[in-house]
C-alpha positions in Angstrom: 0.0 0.0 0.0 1.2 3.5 -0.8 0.8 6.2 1.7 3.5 8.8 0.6 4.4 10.8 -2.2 6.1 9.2 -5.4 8.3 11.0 -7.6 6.4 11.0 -10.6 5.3 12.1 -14.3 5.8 14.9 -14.9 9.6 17.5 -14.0 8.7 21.3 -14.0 11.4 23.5 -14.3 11.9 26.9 -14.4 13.2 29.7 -16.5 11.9 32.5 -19.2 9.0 33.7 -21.3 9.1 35.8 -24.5 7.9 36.1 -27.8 10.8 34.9 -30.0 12.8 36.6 -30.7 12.7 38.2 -27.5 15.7 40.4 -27.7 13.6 42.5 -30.8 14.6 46.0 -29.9 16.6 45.8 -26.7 20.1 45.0 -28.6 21.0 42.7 -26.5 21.4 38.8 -27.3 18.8 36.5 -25.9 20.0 35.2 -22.1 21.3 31.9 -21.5 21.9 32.3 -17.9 21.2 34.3 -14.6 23.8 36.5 -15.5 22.4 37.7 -18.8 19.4 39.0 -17.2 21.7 41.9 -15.3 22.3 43.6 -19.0 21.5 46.8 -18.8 20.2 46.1 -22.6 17.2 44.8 -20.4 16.2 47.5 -19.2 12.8 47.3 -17.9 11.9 44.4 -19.9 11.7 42.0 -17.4 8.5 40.6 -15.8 8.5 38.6 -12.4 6.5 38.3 -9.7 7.1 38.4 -5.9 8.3 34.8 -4.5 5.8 35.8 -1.7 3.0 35.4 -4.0 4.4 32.2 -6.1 6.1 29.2 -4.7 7.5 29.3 -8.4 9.3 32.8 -8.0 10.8 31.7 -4.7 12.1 28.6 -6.4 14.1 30.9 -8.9 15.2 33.5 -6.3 16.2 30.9 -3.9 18.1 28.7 -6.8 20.3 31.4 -7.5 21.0 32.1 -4.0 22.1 28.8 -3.4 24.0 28.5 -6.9 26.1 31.7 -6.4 25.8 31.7 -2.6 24.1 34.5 -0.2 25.5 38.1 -0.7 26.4 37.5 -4.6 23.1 35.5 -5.2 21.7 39.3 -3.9 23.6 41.4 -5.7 22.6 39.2 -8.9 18.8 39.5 -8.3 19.1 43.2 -7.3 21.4 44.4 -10.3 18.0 42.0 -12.3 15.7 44.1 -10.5 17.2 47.5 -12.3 15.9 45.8 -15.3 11.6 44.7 -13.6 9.0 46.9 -15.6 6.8 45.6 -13.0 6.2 43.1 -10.2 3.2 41.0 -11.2 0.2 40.5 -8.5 0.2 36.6 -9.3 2.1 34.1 -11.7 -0.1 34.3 -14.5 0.3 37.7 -14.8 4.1 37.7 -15.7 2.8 35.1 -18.5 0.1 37.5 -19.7 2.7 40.7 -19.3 4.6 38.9 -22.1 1.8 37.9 -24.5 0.2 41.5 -23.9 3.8 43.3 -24.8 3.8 44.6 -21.8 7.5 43.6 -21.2 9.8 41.2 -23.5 10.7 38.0 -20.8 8.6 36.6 -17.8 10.7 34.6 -15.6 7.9 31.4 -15.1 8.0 27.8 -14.9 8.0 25.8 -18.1 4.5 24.7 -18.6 2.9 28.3 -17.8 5.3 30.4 -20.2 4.5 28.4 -23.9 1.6 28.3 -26.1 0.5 31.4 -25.4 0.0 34.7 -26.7 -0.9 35.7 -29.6 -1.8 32.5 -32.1 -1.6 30.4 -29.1 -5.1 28.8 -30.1 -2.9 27.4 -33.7 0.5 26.5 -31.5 -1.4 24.6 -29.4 -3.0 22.3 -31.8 -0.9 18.9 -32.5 1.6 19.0 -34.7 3.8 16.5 -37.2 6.3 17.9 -34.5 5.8 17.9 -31.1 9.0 19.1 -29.6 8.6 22.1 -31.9 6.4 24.0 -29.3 8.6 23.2 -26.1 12.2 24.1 -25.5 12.7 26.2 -28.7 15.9 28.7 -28.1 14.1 32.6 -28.1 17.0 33.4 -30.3 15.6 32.0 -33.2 13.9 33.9 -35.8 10.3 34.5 -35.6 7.5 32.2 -35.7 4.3 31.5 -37.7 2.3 31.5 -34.7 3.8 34.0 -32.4 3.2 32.0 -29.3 5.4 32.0 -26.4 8.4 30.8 -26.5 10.1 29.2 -23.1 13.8 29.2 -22.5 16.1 27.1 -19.8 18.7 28.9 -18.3 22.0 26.4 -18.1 22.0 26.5 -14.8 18.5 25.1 -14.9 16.9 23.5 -11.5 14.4 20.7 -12.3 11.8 19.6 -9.6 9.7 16.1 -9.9 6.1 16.7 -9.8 4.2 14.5 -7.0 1.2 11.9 -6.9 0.3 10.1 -4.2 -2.1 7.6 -3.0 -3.8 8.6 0.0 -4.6 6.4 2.9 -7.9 4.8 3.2 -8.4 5.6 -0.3 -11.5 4.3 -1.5 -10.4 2.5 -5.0 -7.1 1.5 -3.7 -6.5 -0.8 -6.4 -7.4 1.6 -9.3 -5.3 4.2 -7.7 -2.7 1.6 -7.9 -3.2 0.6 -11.7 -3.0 4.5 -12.5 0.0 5.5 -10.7 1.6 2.5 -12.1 0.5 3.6 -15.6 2.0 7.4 -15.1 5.4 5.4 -14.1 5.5 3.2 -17.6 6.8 3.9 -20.2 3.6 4.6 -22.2 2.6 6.9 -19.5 5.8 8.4 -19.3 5.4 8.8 -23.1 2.5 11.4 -23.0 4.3 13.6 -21.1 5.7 14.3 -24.7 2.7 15.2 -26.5 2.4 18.7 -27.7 -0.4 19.3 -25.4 0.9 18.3 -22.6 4.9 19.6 -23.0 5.9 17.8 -19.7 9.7 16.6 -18.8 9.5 13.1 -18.4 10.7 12.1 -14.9 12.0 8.5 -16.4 15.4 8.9 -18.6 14.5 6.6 -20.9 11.8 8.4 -21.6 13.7 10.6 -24.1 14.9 8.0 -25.9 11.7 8.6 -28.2 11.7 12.4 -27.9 11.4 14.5 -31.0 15.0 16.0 -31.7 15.7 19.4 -29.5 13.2 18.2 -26.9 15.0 19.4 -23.4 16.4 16.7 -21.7 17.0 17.1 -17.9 18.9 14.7 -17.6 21.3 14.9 -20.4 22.0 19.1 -19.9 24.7 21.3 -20.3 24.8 22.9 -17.3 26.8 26.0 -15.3 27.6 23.3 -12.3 26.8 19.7 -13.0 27.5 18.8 -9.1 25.0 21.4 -8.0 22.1 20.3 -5.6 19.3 22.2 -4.3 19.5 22.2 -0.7 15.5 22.0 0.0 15.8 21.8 4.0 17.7 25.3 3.9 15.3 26.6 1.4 13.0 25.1 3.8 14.8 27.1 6.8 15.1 30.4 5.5 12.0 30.4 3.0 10.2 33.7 5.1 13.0 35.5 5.5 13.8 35.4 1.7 10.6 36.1 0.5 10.4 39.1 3.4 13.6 40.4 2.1 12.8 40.2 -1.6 9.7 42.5 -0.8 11.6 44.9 1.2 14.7 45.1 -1.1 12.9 44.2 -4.2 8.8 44.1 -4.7 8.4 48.1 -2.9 11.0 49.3 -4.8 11.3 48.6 -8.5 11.2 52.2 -9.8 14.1 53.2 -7.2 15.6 50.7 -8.7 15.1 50.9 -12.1 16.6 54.8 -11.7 19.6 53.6 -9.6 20.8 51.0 -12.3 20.4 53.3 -15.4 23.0 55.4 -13.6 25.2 52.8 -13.1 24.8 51.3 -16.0 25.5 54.6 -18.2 28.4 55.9 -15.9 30.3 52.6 -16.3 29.4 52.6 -20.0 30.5 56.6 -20.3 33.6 54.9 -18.0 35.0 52.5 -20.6 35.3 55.0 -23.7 36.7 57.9 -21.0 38.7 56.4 -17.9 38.5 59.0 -14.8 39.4 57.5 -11.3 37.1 59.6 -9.3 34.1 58.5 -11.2 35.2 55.1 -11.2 35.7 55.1 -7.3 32.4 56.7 -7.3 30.7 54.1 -9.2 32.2 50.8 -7.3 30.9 52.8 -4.2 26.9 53.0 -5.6 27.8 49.5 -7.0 28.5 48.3 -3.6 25.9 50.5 -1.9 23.2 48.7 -4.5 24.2 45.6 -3.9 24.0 45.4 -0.3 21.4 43.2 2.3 21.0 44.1 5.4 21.0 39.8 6.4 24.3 38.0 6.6 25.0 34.9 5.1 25.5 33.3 8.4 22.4 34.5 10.1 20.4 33.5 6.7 21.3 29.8 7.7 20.5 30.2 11.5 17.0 28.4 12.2 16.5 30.1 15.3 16.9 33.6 13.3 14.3 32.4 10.6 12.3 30.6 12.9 10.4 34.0 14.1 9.5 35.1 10.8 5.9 34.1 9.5 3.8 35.3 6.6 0.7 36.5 8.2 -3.0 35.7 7.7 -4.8 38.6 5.7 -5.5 41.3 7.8 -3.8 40.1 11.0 -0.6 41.8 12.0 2.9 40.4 12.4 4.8 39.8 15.7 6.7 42.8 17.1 9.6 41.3 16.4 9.1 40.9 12.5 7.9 44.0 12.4 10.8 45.7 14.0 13.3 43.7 11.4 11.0 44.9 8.6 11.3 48.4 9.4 14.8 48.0 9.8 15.3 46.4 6.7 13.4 49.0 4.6 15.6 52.1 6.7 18.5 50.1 5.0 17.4 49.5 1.5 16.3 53.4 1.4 19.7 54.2 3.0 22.1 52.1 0.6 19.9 53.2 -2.5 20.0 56.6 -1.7 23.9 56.0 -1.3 23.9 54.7 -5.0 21.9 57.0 -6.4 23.9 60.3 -4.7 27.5 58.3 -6.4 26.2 57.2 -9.5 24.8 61.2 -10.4 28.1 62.5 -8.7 29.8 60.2 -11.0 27.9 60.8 -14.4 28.5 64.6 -13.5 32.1 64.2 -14.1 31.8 62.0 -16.9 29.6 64.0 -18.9 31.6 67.1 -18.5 34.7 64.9 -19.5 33.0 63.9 -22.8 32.0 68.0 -23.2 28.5 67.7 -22.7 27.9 69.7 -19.9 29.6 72.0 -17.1 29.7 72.0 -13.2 26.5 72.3 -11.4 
């Protein structure tokens, strides 16, 4: 008898949205990795939203923590957030942001960002090739149906999907035959079926795949030894999404002004070198970049332990809501840093390339 979860059918995974080719008009190439997605050719053409609203978000936020570890996983994910036209009120909002062209790349999880926009009613319907609609690069040229097109970052996290038989169930047999079914390989071969577009959680699964269908287990990825650490995901999974809100979600259009600067001093910087405005622009650099949690007290349970999403309506401990406050006095105070450098900075550049005099 089965009474817990089994690894089963189908492997979401995450990564991004866009209408291929995505990078139409922002002159930058589409992104392969994290990394990309701090090009200041993104500027505000990125859709997310909050990882306090989507176990999906959290997943991505907390992958690249753990991937590039605590402060740097930050400083990636608030040098991204220069580049947020908007924090989404719910997941299928980043999805519908990208079909509406209301920004060029939702960051989603694979079955959410294909098949739609518009034509998604045509690239939806079978097709002579069903790995056509999933796992096509956004780099490639435009398509016939201008449907989504989903992308996996190399450094791609995939997560099992679950079934389980419950105890006491009341067709114990049947539920027996059926989770047996989604385990063989004919069940395992549906997953593959243009409407469905599911990662098959059996390797040999892909054995039959259409040519180009992504293959989780056969990846090129930025660190093949890489594991998620789910019980310190599981530790800290408040106090990131807290953070995120406080550094991130509240303050997207501080943000979006701070990195322009940055991102146009240290341009102006590499065609005319100046040392002050350099200095000036590693200071709001490191002033952006900044969270007000250390690494060490991230991974302390007790720490975490205090820190609870309330029920609507009801308020938070005193405690939280002391740390809160304390963390928004610091990302105002380290963004207001990096906003007073950067414009000190661009001052001196701009009168160095002739465009303007002393204030």
């Amino acid at each position: 008898m089965r009474t817990a979860p089994i690894s089963a059918s189908p492997c979401p995974a995450t990564g991004w949205s866009g209408i291929s080719p995505i990078s139409t008009g922002t002159g930058s190439p589409p992104p392969r990795g994290w990394e990309d997605l701090r090009r200041p050719g993104y500027a505000r053409h990125l859709g997310i939203t909050a990882p306090s609203r989507s176990g999906t978000m959290h997943l991505m936020v907390e992958t690249v923590l753990q991937l590039q570890g605590w402060e740097r996983g930050w400083a990636t994910w608030l040098e991204i957030a220069g580049n947020l036209a908007t924090v989404t009120a719910r997941s299928y909002g980043v999805v519908e942001g990208v079909a509406k062209g209301r920004f060029g790349i939702g960051l989603t999880i694979d079955f959410l960002g294909q098949g739609a926009g518009p034509g998604a009613e045509q690239a939806a319907e079978p097709s002579q090739e069903p790995g056509k609609q999933m796992g096509r690069d956004l780099g490639e040229g435009p398509t016939d149906d201008g449907g989504l097109r989903f992308a996996y970052p190399v450094d791609s996290v995939f997560l099992p999907a679950s079934v389980a038989i419950l105890r006491g169930a009341p067709n114990l047999a049947g539920a027996n035959v059926f989770v047996d079914f989604l385990l063989s390989p004919a069940g395992q071969e549906l997953m593959l079926r243009p409407d469905i577009g599911r990662l098959p959680v059996r390797p040999d699964a892909y054995a039959g795949a259409p040519a180009g269908y992504p293959n989780p287990y056969a990846r090129e990825t930025g660190d093949d030894l890489f594991l998620f650490d789910r019980a310190l995901s599981s530790r800290r999974y408040e106090l990131v999404n807290l953070l995120f809100d406080e550094l991130i979600t509240f303050r997207v259009k501080t943000l979006n002004r701070v990195w322009q600067l940055i991102h146009e001093g240290e341009a102006r910087l590499a065609a005319t070198p100046d040392p002050v405005a350099r200095d000036l622009l590693r200071a709001a650099r490191r002033a952006a970049t900044e969270v007000p949690v250390t690494a060490a007290r991230a991974a302390d349970p007790v720490f975490s332990a205090a820190l609870r999403r309330p029920a609507r309506g009801m308020p938070v401990s005193a405690r939280q809501g002391e740390l809160e406050a304390d963390w928004r006095a610091f990302s105002k105070d380290r963004l207001d840093a990096a906003l007073s450098a950067s414009e000190r900075a661009l001052v001196i550049l701009r009168v160095a390339a002739g465009e303007g005099s002393w204030p």
